[in-house]
TORVEX-101660 format. One record per residue (C-alpha): residue number from 1; residue in one letter; x, y, z. Coordinates in nm, 2 decimals, padded with zeros to 4 digits. Each point is the difference from the previous one (the first is absolute). Example, Ala and Ser with C-alpha at 12.3 -4.5 7.8 and 13.67 -1.06 7.14 Angstrom:
TORVEX-101660
<r 1; a; <01.23; -00.45; 00.78>>,
<r 2; s; <00.14; 00.34; -00.07>>,
end
This chain:
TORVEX-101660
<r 1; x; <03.30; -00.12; -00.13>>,
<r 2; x; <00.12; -00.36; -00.04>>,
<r 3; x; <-00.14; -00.32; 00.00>>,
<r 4; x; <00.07; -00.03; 00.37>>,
<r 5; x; <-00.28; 00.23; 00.03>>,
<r 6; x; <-00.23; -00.26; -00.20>>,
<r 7; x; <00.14; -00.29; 00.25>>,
<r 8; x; <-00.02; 00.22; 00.29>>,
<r 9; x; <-00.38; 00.04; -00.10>>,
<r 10; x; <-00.08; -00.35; -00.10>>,
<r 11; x; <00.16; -00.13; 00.33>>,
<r 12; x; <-00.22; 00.24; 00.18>>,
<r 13; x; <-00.34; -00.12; -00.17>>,
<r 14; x; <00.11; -00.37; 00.00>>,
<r 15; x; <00.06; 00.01; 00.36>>,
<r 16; x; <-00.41; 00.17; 00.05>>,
<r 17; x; <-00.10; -00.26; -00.17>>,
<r 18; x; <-00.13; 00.20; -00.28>>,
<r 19; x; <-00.08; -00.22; -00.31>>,
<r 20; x; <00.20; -00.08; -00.26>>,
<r 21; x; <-00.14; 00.17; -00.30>>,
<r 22; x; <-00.06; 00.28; 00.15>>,
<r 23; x; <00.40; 00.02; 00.06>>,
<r 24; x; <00.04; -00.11; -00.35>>,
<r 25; x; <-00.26; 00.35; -00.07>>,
<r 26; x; <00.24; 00.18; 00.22>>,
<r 27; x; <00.32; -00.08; -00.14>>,
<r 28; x; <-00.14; 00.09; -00.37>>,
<r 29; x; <-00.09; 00.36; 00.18>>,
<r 30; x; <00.33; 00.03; 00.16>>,
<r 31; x; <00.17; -00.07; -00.35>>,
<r 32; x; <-00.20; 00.30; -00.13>>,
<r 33; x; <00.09; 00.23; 00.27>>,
<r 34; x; <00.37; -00.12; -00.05>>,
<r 35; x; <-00.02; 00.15; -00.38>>,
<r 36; x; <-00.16; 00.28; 00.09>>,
<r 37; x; <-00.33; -00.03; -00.13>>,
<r 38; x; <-00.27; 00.23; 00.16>>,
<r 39; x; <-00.28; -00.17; -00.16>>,
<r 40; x; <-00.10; 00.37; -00.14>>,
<r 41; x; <-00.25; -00.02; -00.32>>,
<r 42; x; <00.07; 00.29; -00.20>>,
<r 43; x; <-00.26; 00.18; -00.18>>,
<r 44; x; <00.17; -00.02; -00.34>>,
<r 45; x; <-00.09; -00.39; 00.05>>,
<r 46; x; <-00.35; -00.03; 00.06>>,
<r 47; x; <-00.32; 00.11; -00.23>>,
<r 48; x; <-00.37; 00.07; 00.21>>,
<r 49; x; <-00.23; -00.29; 00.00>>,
<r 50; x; <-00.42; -00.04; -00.08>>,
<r 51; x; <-00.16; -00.28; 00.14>>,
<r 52; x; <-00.39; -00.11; -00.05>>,
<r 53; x; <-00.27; 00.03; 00.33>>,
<r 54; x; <-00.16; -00.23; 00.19>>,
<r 55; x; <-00.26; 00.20; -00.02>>,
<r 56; x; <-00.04; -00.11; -00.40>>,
<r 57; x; <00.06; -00.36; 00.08>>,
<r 58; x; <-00.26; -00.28; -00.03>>,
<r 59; x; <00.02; -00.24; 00.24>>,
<r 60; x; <-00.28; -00.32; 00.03>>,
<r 61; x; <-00.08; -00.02; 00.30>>,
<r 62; x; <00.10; -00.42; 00.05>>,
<r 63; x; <00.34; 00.07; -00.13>>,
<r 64; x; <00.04; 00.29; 00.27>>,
<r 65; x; <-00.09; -00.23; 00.24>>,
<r 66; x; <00.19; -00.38; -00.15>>,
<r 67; x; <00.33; 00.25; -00.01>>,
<r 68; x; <-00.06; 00.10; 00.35>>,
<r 69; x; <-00.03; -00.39; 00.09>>,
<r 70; x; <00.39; -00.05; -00.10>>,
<r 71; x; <00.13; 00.32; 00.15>>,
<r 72; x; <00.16; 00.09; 00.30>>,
<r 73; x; <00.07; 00.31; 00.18>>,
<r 74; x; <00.33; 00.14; 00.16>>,
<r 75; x; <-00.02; 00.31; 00.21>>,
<r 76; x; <00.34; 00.16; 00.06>>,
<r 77; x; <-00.01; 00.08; 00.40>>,
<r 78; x; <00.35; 00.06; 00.12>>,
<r 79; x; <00.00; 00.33; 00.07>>,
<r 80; x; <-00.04; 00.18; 00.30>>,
<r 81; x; <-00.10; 00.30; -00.01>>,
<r 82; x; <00.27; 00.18; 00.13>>,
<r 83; x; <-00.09; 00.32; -00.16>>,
<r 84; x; <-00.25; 00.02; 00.16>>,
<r 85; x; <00.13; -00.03; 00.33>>,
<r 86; x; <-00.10; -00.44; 00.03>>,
<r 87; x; <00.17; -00.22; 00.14>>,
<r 88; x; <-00.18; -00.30; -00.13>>,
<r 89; x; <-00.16; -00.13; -00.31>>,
<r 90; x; <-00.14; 00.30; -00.18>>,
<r 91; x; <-00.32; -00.21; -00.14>>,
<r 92; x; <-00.11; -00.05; 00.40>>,
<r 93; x; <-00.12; 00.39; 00.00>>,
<r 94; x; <-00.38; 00.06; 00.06>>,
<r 95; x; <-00.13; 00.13; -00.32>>,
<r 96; x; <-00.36; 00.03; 00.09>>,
<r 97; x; <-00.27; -00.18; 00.28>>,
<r 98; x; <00.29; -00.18; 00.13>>,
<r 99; x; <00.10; -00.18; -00.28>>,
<r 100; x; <00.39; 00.02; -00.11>>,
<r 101; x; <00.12; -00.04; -00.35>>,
<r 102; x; <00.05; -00.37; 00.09>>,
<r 103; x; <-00.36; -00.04; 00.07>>,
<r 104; x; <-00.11; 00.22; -00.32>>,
<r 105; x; <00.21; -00.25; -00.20>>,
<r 106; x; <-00.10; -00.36; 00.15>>,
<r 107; x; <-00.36; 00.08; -00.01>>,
<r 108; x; <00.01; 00.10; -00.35>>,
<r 109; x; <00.18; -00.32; -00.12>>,
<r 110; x; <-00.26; -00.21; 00.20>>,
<r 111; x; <-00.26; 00.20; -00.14>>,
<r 112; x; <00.14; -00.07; -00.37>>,
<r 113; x; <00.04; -00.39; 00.10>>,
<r 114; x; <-00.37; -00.05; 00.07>>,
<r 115; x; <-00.10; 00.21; -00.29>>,
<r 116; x; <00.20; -00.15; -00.25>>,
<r 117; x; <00.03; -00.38; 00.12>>,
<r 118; x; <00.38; 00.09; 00.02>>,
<r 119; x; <00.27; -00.13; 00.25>>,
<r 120; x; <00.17; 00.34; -00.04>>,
<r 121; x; <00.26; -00.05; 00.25>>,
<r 122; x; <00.20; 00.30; 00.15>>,
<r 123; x; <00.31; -00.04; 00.05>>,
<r 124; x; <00.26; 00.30; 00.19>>,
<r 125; x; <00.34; 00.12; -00.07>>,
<r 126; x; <00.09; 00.07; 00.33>>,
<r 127; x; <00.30; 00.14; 00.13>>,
<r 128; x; <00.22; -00.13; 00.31>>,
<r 129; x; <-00.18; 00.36; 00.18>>,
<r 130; x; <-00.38; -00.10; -00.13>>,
<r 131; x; <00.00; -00.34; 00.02>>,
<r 132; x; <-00.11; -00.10; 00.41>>,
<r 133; x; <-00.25; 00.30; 00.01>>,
<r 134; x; <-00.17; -00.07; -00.36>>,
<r 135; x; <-00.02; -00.37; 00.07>>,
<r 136; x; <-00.15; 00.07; 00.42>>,
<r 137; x; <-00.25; 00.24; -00.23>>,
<r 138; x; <-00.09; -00.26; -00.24>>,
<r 139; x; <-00.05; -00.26; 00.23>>,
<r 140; x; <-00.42; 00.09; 00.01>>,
<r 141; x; <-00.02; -00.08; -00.31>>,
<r 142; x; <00.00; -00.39; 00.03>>,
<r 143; x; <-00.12; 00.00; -00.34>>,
<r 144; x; <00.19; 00.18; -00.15>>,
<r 145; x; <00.33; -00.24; -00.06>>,
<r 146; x; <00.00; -00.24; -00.32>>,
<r 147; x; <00.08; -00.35; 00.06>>,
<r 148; x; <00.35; -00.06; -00.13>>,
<r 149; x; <00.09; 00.34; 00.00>>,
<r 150; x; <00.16; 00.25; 00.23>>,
<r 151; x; <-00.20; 00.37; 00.10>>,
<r 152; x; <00.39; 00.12; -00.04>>,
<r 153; x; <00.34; -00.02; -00.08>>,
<r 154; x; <00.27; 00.23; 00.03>>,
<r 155; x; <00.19; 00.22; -00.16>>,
<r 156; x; <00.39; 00.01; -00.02>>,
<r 157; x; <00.25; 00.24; 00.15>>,
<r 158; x; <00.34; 00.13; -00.12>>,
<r 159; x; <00.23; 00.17; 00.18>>,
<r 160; x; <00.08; 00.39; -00.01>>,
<r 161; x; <00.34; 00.08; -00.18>>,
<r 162; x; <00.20; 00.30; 00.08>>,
<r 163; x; <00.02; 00.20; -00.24>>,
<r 164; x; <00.37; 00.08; -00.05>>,
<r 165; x; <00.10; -00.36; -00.02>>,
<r 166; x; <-00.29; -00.23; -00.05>>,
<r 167; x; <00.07; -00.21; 00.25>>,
<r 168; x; <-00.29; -00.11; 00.29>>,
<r 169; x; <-00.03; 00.29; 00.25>>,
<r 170; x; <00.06; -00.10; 00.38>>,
<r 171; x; <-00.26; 00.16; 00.25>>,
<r 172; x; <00.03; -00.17; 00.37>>,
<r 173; x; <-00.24; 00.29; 00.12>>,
<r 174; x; <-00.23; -00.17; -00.16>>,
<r 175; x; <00.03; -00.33; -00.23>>,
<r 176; x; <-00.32; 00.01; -00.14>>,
<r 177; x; <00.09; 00.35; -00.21>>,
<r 178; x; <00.29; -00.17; -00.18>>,
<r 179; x; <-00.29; -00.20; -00.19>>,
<r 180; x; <-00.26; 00.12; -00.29>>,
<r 181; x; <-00.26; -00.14; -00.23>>,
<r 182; x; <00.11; -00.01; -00.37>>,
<r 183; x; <-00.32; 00.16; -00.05>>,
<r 184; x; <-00.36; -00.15; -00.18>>,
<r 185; x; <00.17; -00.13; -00.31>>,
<r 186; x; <00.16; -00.26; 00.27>>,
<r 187; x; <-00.36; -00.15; -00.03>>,
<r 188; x; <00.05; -00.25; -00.32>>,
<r 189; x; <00.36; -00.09; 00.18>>,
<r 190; x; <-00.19; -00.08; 00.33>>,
<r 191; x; <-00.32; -00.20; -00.14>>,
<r 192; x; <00.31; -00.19; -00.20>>,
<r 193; x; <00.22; -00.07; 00.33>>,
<r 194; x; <-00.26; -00.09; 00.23>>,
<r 195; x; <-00.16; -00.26; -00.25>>,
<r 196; x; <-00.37; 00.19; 00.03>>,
<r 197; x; <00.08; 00.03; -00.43>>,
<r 198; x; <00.00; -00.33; -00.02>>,
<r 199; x; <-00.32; -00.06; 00.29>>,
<r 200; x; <-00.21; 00.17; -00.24>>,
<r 201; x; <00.10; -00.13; -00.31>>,
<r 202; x; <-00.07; -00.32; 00.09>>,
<r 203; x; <-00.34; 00.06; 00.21>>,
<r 204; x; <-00.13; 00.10; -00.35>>,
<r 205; x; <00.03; 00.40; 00.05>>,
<r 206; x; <00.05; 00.16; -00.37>>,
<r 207; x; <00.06; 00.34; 00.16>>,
<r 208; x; <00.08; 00.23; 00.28>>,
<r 209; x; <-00.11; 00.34; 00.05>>,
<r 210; x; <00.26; 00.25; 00.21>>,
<r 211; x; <-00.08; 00.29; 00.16>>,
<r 212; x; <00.12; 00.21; 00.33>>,
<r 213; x; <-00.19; -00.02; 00.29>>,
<r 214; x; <-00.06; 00.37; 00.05>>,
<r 215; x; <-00.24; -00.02; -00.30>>,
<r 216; x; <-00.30; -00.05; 00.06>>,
<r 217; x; <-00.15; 00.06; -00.35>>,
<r 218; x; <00.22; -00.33; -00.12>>,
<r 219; x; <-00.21; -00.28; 00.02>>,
<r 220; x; <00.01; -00.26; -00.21>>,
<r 221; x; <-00.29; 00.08; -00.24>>,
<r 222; x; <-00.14; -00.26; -00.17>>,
<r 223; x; <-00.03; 00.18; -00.36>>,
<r 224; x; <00.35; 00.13; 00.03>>,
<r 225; x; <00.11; -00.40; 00.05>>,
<r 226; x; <-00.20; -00.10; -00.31>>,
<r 227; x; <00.11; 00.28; -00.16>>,
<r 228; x; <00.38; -00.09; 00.11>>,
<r 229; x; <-00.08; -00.34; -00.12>>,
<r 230; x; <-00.15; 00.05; -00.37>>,
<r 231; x; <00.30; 00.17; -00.10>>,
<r 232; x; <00.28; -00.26; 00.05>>,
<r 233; x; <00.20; 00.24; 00.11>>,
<r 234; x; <00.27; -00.15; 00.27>>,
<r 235; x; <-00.04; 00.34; 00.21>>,
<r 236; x; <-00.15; 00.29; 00.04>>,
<r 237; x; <-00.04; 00.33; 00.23>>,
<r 238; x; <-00.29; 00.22; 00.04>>,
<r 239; x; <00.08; 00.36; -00.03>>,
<r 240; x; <-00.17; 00.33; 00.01>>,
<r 241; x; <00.00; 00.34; -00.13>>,
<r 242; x; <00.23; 00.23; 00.18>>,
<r 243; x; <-00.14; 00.30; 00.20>>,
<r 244; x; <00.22; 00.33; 00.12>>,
<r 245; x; <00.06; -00.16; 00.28>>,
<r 246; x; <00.23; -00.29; -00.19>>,
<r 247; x; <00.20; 00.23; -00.12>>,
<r 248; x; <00.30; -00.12; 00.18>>,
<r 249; x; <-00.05; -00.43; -00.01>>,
<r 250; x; <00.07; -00.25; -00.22>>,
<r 251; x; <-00.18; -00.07; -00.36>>,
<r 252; x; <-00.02; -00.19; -00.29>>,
<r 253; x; <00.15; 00.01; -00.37>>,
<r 254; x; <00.12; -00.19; -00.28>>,
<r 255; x; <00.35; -00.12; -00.02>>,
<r 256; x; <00.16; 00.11; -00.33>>,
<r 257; x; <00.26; -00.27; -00.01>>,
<r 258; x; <-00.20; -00.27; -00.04>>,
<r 259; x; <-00.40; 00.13; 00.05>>,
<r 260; x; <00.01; -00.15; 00.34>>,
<r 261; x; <-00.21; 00.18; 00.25>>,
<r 262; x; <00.15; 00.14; 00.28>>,
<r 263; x; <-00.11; 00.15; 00.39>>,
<r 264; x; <00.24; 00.29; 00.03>>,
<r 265; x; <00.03; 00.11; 00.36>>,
<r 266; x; <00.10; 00.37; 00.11>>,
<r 267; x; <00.31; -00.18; 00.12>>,
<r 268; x; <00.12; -00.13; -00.29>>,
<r 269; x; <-00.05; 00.38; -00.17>>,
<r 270; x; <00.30; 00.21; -00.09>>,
<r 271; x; <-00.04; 00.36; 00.14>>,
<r 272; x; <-00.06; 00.16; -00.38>>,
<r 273; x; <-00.26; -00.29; -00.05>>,
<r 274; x; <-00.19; 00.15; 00.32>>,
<r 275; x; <-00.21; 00.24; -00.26>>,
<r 276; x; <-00.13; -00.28; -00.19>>,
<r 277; x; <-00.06; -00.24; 00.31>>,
<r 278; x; <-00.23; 00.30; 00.10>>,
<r 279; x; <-00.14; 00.06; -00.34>>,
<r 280; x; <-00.43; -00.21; 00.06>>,
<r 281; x; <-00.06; 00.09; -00.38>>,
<r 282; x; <00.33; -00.18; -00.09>>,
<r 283; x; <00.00; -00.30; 00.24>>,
<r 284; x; <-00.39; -00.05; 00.12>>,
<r 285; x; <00.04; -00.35; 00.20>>,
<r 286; x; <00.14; -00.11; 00.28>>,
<r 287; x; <-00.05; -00.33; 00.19>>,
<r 288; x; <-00.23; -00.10; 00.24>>,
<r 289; x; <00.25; -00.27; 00.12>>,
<r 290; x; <-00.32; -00.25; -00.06>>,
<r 291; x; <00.15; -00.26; -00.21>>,
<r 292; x; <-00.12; -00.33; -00.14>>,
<r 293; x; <00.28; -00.31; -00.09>>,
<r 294; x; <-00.05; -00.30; -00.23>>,
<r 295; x; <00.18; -00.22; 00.28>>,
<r 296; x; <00.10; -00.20; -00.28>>,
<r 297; x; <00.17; 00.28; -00.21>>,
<r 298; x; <00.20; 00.10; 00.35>>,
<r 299; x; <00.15; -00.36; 00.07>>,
<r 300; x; <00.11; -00.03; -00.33>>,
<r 301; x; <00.22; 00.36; -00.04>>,
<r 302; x; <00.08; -00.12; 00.39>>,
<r 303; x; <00.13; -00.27; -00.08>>,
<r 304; x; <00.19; 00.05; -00.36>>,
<r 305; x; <00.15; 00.31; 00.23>>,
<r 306; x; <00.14; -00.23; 00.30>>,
<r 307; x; <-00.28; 00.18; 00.22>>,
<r 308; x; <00.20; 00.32; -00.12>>,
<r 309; x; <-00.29; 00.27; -00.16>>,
<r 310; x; <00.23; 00.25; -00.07>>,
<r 311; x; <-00.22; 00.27; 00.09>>,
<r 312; x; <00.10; 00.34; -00.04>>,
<r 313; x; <00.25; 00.10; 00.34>>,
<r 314; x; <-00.16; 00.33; 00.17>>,
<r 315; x; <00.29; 00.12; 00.21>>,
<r 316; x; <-00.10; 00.15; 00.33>>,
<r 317; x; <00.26; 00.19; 00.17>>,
<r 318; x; <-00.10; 00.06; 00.41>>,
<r 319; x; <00.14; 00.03; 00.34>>,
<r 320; x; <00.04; -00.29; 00.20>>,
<r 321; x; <-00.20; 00.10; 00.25>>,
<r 322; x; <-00.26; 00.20; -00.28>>,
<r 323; x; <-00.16; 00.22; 00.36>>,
<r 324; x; <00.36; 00.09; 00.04>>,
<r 325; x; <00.16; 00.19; -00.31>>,
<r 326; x; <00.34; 00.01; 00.20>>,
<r 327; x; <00.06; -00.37; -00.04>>,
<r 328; x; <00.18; -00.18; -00.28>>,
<r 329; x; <-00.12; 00.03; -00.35>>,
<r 330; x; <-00.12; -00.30; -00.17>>,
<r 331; x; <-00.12; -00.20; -00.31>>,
<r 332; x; <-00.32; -00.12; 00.02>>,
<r 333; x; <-00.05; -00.24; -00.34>>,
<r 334; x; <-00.37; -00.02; -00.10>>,
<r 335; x; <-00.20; -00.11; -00.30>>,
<r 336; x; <-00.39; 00.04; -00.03>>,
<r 337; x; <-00.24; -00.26; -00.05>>,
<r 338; x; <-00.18; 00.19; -00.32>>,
<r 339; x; <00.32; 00.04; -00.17>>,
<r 340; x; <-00.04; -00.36; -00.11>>,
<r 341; x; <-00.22; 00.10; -00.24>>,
<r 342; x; <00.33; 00.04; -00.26>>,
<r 343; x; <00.12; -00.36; 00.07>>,
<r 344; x; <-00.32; -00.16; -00.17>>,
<r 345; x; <-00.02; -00.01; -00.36>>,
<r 346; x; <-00.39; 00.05; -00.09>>,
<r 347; x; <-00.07; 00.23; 00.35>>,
<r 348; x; <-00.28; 00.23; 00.01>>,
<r 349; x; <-00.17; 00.29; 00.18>>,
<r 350; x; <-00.37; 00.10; 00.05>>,
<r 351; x; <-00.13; 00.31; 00.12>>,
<r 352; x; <-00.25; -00.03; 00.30>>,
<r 353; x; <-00.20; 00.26; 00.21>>,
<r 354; x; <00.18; 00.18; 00.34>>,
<r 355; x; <-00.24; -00.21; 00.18>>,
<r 356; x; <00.25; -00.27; -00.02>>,
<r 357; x; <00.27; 00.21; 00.11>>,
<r 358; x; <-00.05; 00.09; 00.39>>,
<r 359; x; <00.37; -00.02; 00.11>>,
<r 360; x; <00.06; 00.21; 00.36>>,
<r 361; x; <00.32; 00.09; 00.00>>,
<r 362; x; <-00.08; 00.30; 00.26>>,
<r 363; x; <-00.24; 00.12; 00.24>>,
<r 364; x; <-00.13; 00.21; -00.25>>,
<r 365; x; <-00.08; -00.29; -00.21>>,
<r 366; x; <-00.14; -00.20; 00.36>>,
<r 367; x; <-00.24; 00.30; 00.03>>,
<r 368; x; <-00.17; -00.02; -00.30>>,
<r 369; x; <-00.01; -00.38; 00.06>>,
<r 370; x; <-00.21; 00.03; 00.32>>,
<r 371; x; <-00.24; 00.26; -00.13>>,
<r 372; x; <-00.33; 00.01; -00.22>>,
<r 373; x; <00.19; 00.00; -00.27>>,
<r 374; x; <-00.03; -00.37; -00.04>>,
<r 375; x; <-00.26; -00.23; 00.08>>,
<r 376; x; <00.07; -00.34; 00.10>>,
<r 377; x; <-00.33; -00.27; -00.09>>,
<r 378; x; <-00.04; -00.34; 00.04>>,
<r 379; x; <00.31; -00.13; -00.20>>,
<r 380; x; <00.28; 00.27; 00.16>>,
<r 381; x; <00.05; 00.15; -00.30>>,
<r 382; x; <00.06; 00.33; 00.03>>,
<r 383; x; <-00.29; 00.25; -00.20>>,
<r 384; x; <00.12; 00.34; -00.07>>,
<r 385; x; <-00.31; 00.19; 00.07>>,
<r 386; x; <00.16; 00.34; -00.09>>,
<r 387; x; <00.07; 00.10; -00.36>>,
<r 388; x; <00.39; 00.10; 00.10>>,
<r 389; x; <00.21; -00.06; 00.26>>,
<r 390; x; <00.06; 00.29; 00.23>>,
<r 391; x; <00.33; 00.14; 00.04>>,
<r 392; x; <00.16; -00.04; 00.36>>,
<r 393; x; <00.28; 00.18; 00.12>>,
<r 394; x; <00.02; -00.02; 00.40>>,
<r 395; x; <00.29; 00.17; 00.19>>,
<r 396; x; <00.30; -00.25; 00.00>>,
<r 397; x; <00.07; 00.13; 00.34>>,
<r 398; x; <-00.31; -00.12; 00.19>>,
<r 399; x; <-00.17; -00.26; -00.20>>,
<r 400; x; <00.30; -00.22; -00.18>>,
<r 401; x; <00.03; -00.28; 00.26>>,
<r 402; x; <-00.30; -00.20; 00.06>>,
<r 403; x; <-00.06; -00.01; 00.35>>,
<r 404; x; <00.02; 00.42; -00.04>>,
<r 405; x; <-00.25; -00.01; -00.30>>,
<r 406; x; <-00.21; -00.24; 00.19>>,
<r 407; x; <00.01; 00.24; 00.32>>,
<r 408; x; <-00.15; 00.33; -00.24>>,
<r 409; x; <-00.30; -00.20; -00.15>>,
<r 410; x; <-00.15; -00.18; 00.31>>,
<r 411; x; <-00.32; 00.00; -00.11>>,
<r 412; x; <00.15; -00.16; -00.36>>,
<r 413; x; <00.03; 00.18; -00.35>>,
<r 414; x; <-00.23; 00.30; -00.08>>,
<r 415; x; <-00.25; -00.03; -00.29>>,
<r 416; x; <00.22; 00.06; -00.31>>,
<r 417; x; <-00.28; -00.09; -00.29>>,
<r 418; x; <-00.06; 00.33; -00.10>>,
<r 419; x; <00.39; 00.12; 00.02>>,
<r 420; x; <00.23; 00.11; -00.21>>,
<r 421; x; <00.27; 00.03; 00.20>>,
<r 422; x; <00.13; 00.04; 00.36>>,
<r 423; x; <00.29; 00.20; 00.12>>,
<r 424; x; <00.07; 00.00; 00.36>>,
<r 425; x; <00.30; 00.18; 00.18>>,
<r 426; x; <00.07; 00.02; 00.34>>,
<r 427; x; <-00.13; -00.24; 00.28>>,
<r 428; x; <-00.38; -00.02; -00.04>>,
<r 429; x; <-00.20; -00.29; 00.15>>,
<r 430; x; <-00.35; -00.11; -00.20>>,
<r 431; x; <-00.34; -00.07; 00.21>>,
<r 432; x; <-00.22; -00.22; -00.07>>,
<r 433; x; <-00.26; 00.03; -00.35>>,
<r 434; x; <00.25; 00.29; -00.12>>,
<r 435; x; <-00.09; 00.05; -00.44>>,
<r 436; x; <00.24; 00.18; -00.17>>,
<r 437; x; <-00.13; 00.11; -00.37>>,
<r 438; x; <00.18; 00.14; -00.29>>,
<r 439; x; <00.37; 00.12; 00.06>>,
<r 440; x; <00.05; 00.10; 00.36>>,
<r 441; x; <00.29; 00.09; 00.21>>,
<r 442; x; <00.06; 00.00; 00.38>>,
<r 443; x; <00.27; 00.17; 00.16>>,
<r 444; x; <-00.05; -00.08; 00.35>>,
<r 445; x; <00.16; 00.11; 00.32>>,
<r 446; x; <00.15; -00.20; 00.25>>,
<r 447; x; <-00.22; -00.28; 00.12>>,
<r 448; x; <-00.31; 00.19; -00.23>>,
<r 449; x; <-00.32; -00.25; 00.01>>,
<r 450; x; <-00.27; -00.03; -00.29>>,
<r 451; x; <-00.30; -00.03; 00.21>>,
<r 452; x; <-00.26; -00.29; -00.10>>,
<r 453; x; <-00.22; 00.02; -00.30>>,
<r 454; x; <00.23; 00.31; -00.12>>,
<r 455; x; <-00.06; 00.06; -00.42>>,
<r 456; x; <00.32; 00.12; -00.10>>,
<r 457; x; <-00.05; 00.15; -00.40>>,
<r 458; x; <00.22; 00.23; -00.18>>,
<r 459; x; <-00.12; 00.36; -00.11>>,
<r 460; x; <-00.13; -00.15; -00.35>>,
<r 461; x; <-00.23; -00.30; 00.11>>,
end
């Protein structure tokens, strides 16, 4: 571990063509990993945190709508979904009557615009992988763009660094595996680099709002914007109450260094800390990942930083090749976007409903997505028509990957309004007009159908 791992690296990014503060971002990570540091937020450190509701906020309604005038919106949308077995921009997946998140999201912001009198422009953080396929899906939308702004902009890559020496790993099987995104917090780096910071600032936007793409809850509300905008506060994240099952992510507390708040995430807990992480009564929040900017706040730190944040390093270790555990371990160095929140002095948090937190992560999650559970009117904002949300827990083996999910609900998602939860194990396909009510399970046989119109209740409902 020498500097000639540093110069190996730099070479390596200068030579991509990858911008200059983001190698600047790099190099401060690299320095970090060089020390030692594992970026690990010990419990002994931290205190829980309260926060007020949006629920108990007063908004007018014209100062919802003048802060929506001066804000834009930033979806993050470079991943791919590999998890789920894509090989292409995850927000391009049907999510109900043909529409893909992509659609969802652009109809809502054009909806808001003619609502509210607002420009609202949208604006992408693509990656090099999303980038063609989001814009050919964009494209028919010709109303969609803003003059003088871009509908994207990309984010940066880093190279992977072996883990025993730090220096770039070498992977001729395939190039494109020696590379990685420095995860979301790369997003105030990016908007810096590419000069979209600036765009904004001086097209008159005050604000930006930040969410991922996945989310389909996260739109930018106007009472939340006139909420973000009465308190002065240079940023801000949404959170909610944690449930059972966020036992295991991220969540917010209190620094007790300096009474900074924090976003711990499970990979910056030590193993003894794991108790607490787990512990809802203790920590109740965690983030949403919808966050709101003061642009002006974010050039300023940017630029009395050198376009260095300094955000908190989250080191990743993988394999190179991350389907193949037999390849070369590396170091994958990562910061979140929410973690900004302990950078500016004066940031807040407000607690909002679930309905703004939609994220689909699995198939599980895509399931509820597509049933009855949600109702989508005139503005694509998604209604929870059910009280809860149902639990989902299909059979990794058979409905994981899209294309096999999509193959065992042909007919699309059964009725789910009146669930509780869903359990199903084995290889079952769903007809048509299926309900499922209360807590049911299906253990199916090989290639076992649900025939059409089929009730499916548990022994109490």
């Amino acid at each position: 571990m020498t500097a000639a791992g540093l110069d190996a690296a730099r070479a390596k990014m200068q030579a991509e063509g990858v911008d200059e503060n983001a190698i600047r971002t790099f190099a401060h990570y690299y320095g970090l990993l060089e020390n030692g540091e594992t970026g690990m937020i010990p419990e002994s450190t931290i205190e829980p945190v309260g926060m007020e509701s949006l629920g108990d906020v007063e908004v007018e309604d014209e100062a919802a709508s003048a802060a929506l005038r001066t804000t834009a919106v930033i979806k993050l949308n470079g991943g791919l979904g590999t998890s789920m077995g894509m090989d292409r921009a995850k927000s391009l997946l049907c999510v109900r009557r043909g529409l893909s998140f992509l659609d969802v999201i652009a109809r809502q912001v054009l909806h808001l615009r003619e609502q509210h009198g607002a420009p609202l422009p949208l604006i992408l953080m693509n990656s090099f992988r999303t980038s063609a396929d989001t814009m050919a899906a964009l494209a028919r939308y010709e109303d969609l763009p803003v003059a003088g702004l871009p509908l994207e902009f990309l984010q940066n890559k880093e190279p992977k660094l072996l883990v025993d020496d730090l220096t770039p790993v070498e992977w001729p099987a395939d190039p494109t595996l020696e590379w990685c995104p420095p995860g979301h917090g790369d997003i105030y780096t990016a908007m810096r680099g590419t000069g979209l910071l600036d765009q904004l600032l001086a097209a008159g936007y005050e604000r930006v709002f930040i969410s991922n793409s996945d989310n389909l809850g996260a739109t930018p509300d106007p009472k939340v914007a006139g909420w973000f905008a009465g308190t002065g506060a240079p940023f801000a994240i949404e959170a909610v109450r944690r449930t059972p099952s966020d036992r295991k992510g991220g969540h917010f507390a209190r620094r007790r260094a300096d009474d900074r708040l924090v976003l711990r995430e499970t990979a910056q807990t030590l193993d003894e800390d794991k108790a607490a992480l787990a512990d809802l009564e203790r920590h109740r929040y965690c983030s949403t990942n919808n966050i709101w900017v003061d642009l002006r706040a974010l050039k300023a730190v940017l630029d009395e930083r050198d376009g260095v944040l300094g955000l908190p390093m989250i080191r990743n270790e993988k394999n190179v090749d991350p389907a193949d555990k037999s390849t070369p371990k590396v170091v994958q160095v990562e910061s979140a976007m929410g973690a900004a929140i302990e950078v500016f002095e004066g940031a807040t948090l407000i607690e909002v409903g679930r309905d703004r937190f939609v994220p689909v992560k699995t198939t599980n999650d895509l399931l509820v997505l597509r049933s009855d559970v949600y109702a989508v009117g005139e503005d694509f904002v998604l209604d929870q028509v059910s009280d809860d949300l149902p639990f989902i827990d299909l059979d990794d083996d058979f409905y994981k990957l899209v294309e096999d999910f999509d193959s065992r609900f042909p007919e699309g998602a059964p009725s789910l309004v009146q669930a509780t939860a869903l359990r199903v194990q084995g290889d079952v396909t769903f007809g048509k007009g299926v309900e499922v009510v209360g807590d049911v399970t299906v253990a199916g046989e090989a290639g076992q159908r649900i025939e059409p119109g089929t009730v499916l209740k548990d022994a109490d409902a």
